[in-house]
Rosetta silent file (secondary structure, phi, psi, omega in degrees, C-alpha in Angstrom):
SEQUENCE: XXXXXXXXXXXXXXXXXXXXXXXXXXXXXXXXXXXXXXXXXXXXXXXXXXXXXXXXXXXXXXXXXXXXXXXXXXXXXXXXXXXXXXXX
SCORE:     score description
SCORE:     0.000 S_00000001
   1 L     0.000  135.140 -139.687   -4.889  -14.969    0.054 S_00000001
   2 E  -157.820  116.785  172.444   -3.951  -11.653    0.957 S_00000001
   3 E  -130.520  177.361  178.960   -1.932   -9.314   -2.109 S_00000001
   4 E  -111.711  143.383 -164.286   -0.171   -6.084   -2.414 S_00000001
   5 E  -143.260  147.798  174.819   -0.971   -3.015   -4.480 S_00000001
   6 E  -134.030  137.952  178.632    0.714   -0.163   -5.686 S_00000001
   7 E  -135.011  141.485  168.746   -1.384    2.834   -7.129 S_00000001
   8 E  -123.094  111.895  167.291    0.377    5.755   -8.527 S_00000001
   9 E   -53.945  158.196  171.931   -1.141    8.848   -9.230 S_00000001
  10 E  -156.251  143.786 -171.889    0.007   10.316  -12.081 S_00000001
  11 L   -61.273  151.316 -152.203   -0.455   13.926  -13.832 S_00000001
  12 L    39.692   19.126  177.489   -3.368   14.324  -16.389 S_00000001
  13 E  -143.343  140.480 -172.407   -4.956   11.197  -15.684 S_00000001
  14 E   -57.502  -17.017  172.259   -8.267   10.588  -13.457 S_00000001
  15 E  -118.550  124.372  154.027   -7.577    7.424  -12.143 S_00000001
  16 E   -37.759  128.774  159.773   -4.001    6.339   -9.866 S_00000001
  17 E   -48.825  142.635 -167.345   -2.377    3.615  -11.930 S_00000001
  18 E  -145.895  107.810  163.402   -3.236    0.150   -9.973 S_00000001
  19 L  -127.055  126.705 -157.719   -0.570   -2.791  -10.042 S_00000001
  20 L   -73.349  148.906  175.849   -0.865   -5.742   -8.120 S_00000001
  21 L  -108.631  -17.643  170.723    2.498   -6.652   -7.061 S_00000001
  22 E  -156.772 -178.807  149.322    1.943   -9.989   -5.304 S_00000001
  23 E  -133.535 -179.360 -172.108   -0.085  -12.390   -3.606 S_00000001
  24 E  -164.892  129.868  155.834    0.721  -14.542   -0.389 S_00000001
  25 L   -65.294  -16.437 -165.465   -1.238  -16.599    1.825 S_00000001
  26 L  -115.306  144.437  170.556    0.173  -15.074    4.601 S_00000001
  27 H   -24.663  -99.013  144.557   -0.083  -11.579    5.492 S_00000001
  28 H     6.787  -60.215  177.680    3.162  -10.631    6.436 S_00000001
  29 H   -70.333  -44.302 -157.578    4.829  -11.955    3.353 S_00000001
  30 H   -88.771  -18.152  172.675    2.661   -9.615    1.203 S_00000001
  31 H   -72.379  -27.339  178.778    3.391   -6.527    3.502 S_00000001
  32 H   -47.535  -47.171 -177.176    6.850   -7.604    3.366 S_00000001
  33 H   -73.834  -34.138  161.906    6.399   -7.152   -0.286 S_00000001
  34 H   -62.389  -13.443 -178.254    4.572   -3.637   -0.099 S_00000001
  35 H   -67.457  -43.284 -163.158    7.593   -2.533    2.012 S_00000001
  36 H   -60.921  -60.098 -145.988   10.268   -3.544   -0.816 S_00000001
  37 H   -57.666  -45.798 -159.989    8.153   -1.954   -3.797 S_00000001
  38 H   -70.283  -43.019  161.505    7.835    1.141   -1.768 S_00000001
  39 H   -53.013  -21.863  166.763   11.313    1.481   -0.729 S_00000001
  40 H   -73.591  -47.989  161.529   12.331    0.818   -4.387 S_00000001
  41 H   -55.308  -29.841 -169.093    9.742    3.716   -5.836 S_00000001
  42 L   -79.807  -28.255 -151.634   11.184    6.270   -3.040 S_00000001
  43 L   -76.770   -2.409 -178.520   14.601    5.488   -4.368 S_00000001
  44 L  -103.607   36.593  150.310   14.023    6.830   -7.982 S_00000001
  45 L    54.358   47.554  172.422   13.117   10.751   -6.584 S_00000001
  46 L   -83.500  123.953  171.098    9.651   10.515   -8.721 S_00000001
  47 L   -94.583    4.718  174.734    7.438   13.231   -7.628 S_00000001
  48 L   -97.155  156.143 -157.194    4.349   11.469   -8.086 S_00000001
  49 L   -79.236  112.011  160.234    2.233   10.205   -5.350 S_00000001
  50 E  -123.491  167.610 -154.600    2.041    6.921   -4.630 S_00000001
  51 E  -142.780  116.240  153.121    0.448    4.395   -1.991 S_00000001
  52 E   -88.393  108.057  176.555    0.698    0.838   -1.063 S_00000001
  53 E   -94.625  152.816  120.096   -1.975   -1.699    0.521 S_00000001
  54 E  -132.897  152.909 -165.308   -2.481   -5.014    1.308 S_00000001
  55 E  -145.417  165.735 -169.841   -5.775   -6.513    1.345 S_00000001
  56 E   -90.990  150.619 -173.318   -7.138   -9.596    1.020 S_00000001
  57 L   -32.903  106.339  171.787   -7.821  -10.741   -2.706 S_00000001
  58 L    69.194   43.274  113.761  -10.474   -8.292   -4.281 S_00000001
  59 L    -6.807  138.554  136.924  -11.022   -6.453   -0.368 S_00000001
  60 L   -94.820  -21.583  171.901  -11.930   -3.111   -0.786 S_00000001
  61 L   -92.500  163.893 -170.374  -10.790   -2.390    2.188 S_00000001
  62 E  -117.388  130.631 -172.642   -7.076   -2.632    3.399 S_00000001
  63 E   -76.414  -30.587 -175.173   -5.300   -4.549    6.025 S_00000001
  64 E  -139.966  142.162  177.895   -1.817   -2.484    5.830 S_00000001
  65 E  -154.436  134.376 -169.830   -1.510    1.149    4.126 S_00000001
  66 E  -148.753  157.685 -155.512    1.615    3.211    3.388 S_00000001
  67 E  -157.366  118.169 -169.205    2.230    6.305    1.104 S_00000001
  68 L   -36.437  -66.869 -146.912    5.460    8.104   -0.616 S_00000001
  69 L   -73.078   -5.677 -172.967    5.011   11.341    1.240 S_00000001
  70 L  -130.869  168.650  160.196    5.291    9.825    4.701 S_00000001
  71 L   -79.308   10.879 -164.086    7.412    7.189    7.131 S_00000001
  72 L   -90.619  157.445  170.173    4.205    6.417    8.401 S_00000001
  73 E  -127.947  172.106 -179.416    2.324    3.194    8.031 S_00000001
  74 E  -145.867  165.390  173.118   -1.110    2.508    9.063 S_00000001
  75 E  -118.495  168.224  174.943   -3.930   -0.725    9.720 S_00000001
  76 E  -113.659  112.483  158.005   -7.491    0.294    9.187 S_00000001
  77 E   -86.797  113.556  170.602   -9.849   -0.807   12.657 S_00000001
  78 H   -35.362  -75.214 -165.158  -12.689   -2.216   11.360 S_00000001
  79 H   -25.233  -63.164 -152.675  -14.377   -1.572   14.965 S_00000001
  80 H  -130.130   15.208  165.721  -14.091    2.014   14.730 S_00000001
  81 L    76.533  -11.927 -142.614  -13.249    3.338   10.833 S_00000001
  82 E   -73.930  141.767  156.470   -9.919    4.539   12.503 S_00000001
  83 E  -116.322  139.326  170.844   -6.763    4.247   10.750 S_00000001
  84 E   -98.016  154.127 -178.955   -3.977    3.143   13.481 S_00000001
  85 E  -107.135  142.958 -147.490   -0.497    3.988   13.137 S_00000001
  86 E  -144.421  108.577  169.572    2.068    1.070   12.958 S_00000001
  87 L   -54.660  126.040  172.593    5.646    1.704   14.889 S_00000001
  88 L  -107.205    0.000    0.000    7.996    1.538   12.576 S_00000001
């Protein structure tokens, strides 16, 4: 089971807001879903920072990672600590 998170920083408070937005068995489907939220959050001109993952149910680590200020997306390689960049 593999879900998607959205954390939004937000001014005066110590911890980014954390909402899960879905789950999926399959991978794919839940990046599919971090793609939407985040394209929906760019479109209301908010200047606070936010970030999308998916991971597998209660992961700390993340299989897909994306972020308001860039078009970039990234994978994390386990092998090497690395984050890879994913053409978009």
């Amino acid at each position: 089971m593999f879900e998607a998170v959205q954390f939004v920083e937000q001014p005066g408070s110590p911890e980014p807001a954390e909402t899960i937005l879905g789950e999926d068995n399959e991978e794919m489907n839940a990046v599919t879903h971090a793609r939407a939220a985040r394209a929906e959050f760019m479109t209301t001109g908010s200047a606070d920072y936010a970030w999308w993952v998916v991971r597998e149910k209660g992961a700390r680590l993340a299989n897909f990672i994306a972020d308001s200020k860039s078009n970039k997306e990234f994978v994390l390689d386990l092998t090497s600590g690395e984050l890879v960049e994913i053409p978009v």
